[in-house]
N, C-alpha and C positions, 0 to 999 in steps of 0.2 A: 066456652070461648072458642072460635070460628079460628081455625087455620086458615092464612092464604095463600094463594100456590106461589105468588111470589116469583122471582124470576127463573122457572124450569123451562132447560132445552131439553127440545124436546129428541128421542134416541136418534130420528133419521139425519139431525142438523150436527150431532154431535160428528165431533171428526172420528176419524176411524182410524187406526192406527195398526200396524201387524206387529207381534210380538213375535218375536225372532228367538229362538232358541241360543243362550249363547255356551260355547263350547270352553270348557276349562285349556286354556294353552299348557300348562304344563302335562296334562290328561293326553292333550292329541300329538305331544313332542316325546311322551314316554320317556318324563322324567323320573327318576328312583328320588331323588332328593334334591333341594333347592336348594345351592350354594350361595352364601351372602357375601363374597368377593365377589360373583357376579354382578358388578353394577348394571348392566345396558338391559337385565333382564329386571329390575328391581326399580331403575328410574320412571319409566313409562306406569307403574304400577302405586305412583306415590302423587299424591295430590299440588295444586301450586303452594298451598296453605301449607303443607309437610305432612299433609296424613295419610294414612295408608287407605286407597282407594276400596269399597266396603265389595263383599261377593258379588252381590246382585247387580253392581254396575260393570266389574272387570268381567265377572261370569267364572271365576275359579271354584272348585270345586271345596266342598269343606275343609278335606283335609288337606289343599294345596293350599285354602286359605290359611289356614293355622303354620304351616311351614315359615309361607309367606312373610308372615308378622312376626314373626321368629328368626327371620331371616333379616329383614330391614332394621329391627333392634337391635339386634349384633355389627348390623353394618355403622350403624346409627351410634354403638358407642365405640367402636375403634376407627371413629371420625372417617369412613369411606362414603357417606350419606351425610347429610345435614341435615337437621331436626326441624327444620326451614326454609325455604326458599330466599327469605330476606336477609338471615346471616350467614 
């Protein structure tokens, strides 16, 4: 049974894109620890849907990530965050 190439672009037509390094903000602001009364640091980092936005798109580092998620859950149940944007 014959494979067909079927529709391949080919590398030169493909778009090109630069991959930018992204830098952990709590990393380059020489935080010791993320405090979850911090809302204004906690908002920007939470999805429209209410989810906590994943590494590889914010760029936090592992263990700021883990902070992070630890930090919005706490906020998340002494009601200073909403588990939603719709309620």
């Amino acid at each position: 049974m014959a494979r067909g190439t079927g529709n391949k672009i080919s590398k030169s037509t493909r778009k090109k894109t630069m991959l930018t390094q992204k830098i952990c903000r709590f990393c380059a602001d020489k935080v010791s620890s993320i405090i979850f009364y911090d809302i204004k640091s906690l908002k920007p980092l939470i999805s429209d849907a209410g989810k906590i936005v994943p590494a590889r798109i914010s760029g936090n580092c592992a263990k700021h990530q883990r902070e992070l998620t630890t930090a919005i859950k706490r906020a998340r149940n002494i009601a200073l965050l909403s588990f939603s944007e719709a309620h």
